[in-house]
N, C-alpha and C positions, 0 to 999 in steps of 0.2 A: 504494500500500500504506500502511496506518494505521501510525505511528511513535507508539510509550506513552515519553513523558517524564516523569519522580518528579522534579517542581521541590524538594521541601519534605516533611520530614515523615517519611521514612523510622525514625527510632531516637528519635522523640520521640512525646510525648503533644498531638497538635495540631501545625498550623501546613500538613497534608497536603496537598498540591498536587500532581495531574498535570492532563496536557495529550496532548491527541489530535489529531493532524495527520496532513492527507491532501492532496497540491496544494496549492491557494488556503485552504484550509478547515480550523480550527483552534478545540476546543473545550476551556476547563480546568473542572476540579470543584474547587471551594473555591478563596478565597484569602484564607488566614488570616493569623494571625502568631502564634508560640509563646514569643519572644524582645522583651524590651524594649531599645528603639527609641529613648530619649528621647534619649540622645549619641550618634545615628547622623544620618547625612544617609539619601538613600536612595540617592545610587550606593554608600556604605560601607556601608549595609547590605544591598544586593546582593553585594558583595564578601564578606562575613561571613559571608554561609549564612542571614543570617535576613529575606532578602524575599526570595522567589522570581527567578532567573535570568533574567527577562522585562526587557530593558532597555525594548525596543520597546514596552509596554505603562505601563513605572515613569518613565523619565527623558523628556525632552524633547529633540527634534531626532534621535531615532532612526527608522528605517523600519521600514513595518511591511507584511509580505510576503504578508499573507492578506485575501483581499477579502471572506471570510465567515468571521467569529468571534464569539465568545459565552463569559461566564463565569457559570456554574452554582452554586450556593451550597447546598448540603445542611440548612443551618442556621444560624441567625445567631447562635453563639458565637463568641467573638475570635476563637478558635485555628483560624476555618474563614471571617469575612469580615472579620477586622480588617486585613488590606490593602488591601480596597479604597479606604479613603481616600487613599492612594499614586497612585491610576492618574492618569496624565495622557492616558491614547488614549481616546475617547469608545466604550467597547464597549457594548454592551448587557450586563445581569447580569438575571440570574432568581434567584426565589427563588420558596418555595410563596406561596400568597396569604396563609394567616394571617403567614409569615413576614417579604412585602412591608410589609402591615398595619404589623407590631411595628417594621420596620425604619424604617418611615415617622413614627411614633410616639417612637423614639428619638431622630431627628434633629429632629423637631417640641421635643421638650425638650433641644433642649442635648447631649443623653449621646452620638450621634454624629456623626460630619461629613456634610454633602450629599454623595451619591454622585450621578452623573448616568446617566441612563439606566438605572433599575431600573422591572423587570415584573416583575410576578405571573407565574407559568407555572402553568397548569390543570394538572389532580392528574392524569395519566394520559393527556394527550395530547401526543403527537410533536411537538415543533420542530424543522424544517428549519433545520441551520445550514451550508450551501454540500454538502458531502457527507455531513454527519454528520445523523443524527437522535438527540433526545437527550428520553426521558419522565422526568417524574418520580413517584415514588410516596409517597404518606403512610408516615409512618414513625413509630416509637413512640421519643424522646429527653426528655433532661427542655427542649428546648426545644419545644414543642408543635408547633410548625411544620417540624419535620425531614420531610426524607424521602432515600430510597434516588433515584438516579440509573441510567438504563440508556442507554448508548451503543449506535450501531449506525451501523456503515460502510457498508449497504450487501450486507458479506458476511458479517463476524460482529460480535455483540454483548458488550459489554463490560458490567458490573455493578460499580457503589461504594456499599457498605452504607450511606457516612456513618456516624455514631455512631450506636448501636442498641441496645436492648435487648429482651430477650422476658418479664420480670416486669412490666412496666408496664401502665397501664390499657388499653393500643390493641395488646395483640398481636396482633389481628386484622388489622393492618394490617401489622405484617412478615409475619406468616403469607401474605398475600396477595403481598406484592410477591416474595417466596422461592417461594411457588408461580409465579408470572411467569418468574423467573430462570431456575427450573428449566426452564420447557418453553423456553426461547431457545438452554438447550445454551451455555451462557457462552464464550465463549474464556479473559476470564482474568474475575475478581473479585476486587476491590481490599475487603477484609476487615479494620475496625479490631480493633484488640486490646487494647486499653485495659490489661482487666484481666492480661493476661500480664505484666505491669509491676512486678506488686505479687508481696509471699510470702504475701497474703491473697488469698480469690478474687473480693474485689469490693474495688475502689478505699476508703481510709479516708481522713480530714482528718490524724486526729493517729496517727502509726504509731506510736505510745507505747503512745495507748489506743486501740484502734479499738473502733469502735463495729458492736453488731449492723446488719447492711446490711436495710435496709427495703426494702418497695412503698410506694406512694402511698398505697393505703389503709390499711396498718399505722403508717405515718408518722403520719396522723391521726389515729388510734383512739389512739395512745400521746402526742400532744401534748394532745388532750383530757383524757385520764387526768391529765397531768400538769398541766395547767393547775385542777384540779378539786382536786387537793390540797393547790397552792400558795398561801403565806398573805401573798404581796404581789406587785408585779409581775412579770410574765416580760414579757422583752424575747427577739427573735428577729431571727434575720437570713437571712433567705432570699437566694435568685435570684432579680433581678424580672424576668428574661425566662423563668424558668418561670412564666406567667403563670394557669397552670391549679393551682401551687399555692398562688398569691398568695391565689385564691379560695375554697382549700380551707381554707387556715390561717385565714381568717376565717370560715369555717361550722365549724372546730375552737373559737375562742374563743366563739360564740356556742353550740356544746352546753355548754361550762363554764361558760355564764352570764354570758361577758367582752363584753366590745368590746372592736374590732381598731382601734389607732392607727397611722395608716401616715402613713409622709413623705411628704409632697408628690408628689414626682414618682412615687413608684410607686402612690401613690394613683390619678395619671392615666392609670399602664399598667394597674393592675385593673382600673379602667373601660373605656377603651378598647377592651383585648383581651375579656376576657369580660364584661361590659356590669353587672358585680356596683359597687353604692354602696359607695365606703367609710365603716365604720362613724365614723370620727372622722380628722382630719387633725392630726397635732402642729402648733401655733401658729399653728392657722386654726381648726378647731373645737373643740380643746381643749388648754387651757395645762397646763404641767408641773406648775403648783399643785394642778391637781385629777388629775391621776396620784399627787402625794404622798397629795395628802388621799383618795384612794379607791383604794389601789395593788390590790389583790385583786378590782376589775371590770376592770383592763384587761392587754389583750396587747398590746407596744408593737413595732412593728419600728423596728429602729436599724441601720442601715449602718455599716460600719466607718469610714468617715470623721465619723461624729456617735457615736462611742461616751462621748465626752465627757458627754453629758447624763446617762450614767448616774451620774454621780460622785455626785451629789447626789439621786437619787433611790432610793426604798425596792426592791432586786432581789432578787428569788428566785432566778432563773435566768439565763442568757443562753443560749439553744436555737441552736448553732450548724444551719442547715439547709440546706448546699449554697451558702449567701449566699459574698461577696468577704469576706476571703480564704480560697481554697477549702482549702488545705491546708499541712501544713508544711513544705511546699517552696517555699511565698511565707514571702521575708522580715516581712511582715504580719502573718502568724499570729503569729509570737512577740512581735510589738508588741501582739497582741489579748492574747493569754495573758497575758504583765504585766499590763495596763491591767486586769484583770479579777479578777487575784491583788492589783494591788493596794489594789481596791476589794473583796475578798474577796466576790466574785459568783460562784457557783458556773457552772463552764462545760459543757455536757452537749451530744449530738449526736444529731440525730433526720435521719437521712442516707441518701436515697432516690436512688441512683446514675442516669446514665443510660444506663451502658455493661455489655451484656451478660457475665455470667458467663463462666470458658471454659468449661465445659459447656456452654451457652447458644452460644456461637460455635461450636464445633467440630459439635455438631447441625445450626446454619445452614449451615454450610459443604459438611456430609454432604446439605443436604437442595437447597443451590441447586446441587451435584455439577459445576462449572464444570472445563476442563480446565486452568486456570492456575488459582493462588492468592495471591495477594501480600498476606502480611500488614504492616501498619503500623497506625500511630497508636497506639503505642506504646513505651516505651523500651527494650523486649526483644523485636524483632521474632521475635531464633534462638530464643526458646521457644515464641512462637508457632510457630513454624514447624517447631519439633519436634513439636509435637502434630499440626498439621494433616498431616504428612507419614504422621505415623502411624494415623492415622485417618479418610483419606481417598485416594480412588484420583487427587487430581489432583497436578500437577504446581508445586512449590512453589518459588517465587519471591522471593526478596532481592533486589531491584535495588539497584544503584547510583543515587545522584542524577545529574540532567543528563545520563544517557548514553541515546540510543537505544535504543525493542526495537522489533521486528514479529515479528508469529506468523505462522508460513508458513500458506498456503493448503490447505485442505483437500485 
């Protein structure tokens, strides 16, 4: 019989981790991290709550009781594979292929550690891991490379949304994976909630001001507009591993008639991932001199760790865009805030969420109709779970961390 263990993740945003075991045969979805790490070893932070209960997997010289297992990755944000650099057991780990791609690319520059043994898993074909079979599906995140996860013992099937949305440009691709769900008759569905989190119904940076919640394509129709009125530079600071909008935000500055200056390293994930040149490289193909002396042809991106450069050159804006630091609950943000109050650069938010509406979830949840529901990845699971109970005929679910479930037998 299948035993569902919640390693991680339960009453936070990120870090969600379960695990499925049957005999020899043992499969987890994600392994993130949500908690900073830096004065932690890793048996203290298995002891803390914030790496996952797997010593077998984390430390060394522990056994390891499954001779067929596998770790599955939904997408490659911290909060879903920033523990894999932790593993000491040689497992295999999947990811989609564009996500292999990005992940590969990552560690090719420096930004993350070698993991060993990562595949590509094709978009919608079965892998056998000892008893389990486990597909994955495209999915719509602002990391491009997301997708849904479906498990299946054998006798019933399991569903993990991952982080999802349905405004995004690829609803066509939850719509298809929720149509799948639905005909499998779920046992449970493991359903993020992001947005139950907030008293807004889509995630915001700064809960002071929030900002109207975007799509991708209003994102860019309003940084054009704004880029077209401004009378010296806009500096921005994206996600580089949303790499579909790295490419957008430079077909944005080129309707305003700009060139896009990007750093270095995300210059080589634009390329990379979507095969677009970047228009200019700071301190490779164009010095800060001629940002002063021409500040109204360009769009500069600046990462929070280079906000320095702006000190001295001519700002109009700083476009925060889903970039690090994502919100006011990183200590970060208020170092950006000053640094920018006190360069008197005006700070504004053009902020294209990834994680669905609860409208948007509670519809998915009606429509993949699973007979368990377990919401997470969020830090208000009992509201999520107030809705879903109320709006839904299945059966809803709080787990506890580390403790055993099985669903009995039909």
């Amino acid at each position: 019989m299948t035993q569902v263990r919640f390693l991680n993740g339960l009453a936070t945003i990120g870090g969600n981790i379960v695990e499925f075991t049957q005999g020899d045969s043992r499969v987890i979805m994600d392994f993130g991290v949500a908690a900073d790490l830096s004065d932690e070893t890793v048996a203290s932070a298995i002891a803390a709550g914030k790496l996952p209960n797997v010593p077998d997997l984390l430390l060394p010289d522990h056994a390891d009781d499954y001779a067929h297992e596998a770790l599955f990755i939904s997408h490659l944000h911290i909060d879903h594979m920033g523990a894999l650099q932790y593993l000491q057991r040689d497992i295999p780990v999947y990811l989609s292929a564009p996500s292999y791609r990005l992940y590969q690319t990552l560690i090719t520059l420096g930004l993350e550690a070698p993991v060993a043994n990562l595949h590509p898993l094709p978009a919608e074909t079965p892998l056998t891991v000892g008893q389990f079979t486990v597909t994955g599906y495209p999915s719509d995140h602002d990391e491009p490379g997301a997708m849904a996860l479906l498990v299946h013992d054998g006798h019933r099937y399991y569903g993990h949304s991952g982080d999802v949305r349905l405004n995004g440009p690829h609803r066509d691709r939850v719509d298809h994976w929720a149509d799948v769900f639905a005909t499998k008759k779920l046992a449970m569905f493991l359903l993020e909630g992001t947005t139950f989190s907030f008293d807004t119904d889509t995630p915001v940076e700064d809960q002071a001001h929030p900002s109207a919640p975007l799509t991708e394509a209003t994102l860019v129709t309003q940084l054009t507009a704004q880029l077209r009125t401004a009378k010296a530079l806009v500096a921005i600071n994206p996600y580089n591993r949303n790499y579909e909008r790295l490419a957008n935000l430079q077909a944005a500055a080129h309707a305003a008639g700009r060139e896009m200056v990007w750093e270095p390293v995300d210059a080589e994930i634009l390329t990379t991932m979507t095969g677009t040149a970047p228009d200019q490289v700071i301190d490779q193909t164009v010095t800060r001199d001629a940002l002063k002396a021409a500040p109204a042809h360009y769009l500069l991106e600046t990462t929070f760790a280079h906000r320095d450069w702006l000190a001295d050159l001519p700002v109009s804006a700083y476009v925060h865009t889903n970039g690090e630091p994502l919100g006011d609950y990183d200590p970060r943000f208020a170092q950006l805030q000053a640094f920018l109050q006190a360069h008197q650069i005006p700070l504004t938010f053009l902020s294209c969420t990834g994680h669905a509406t609860r409208t948007d979830l509670i519809a998915l949840a009606q429509h993949v109709a699973p007979q368990v529901i377990v919401p997470w990845h969020t830090f208000k699971p009992e509201r999520e779970a107030e809705s879903l109970d109320a709006a839904t005929r299945a059966d809803v679910l709080l787990p506890e961390k580390d403790l055993y479930y099985t669903l009995d037998a039909d």
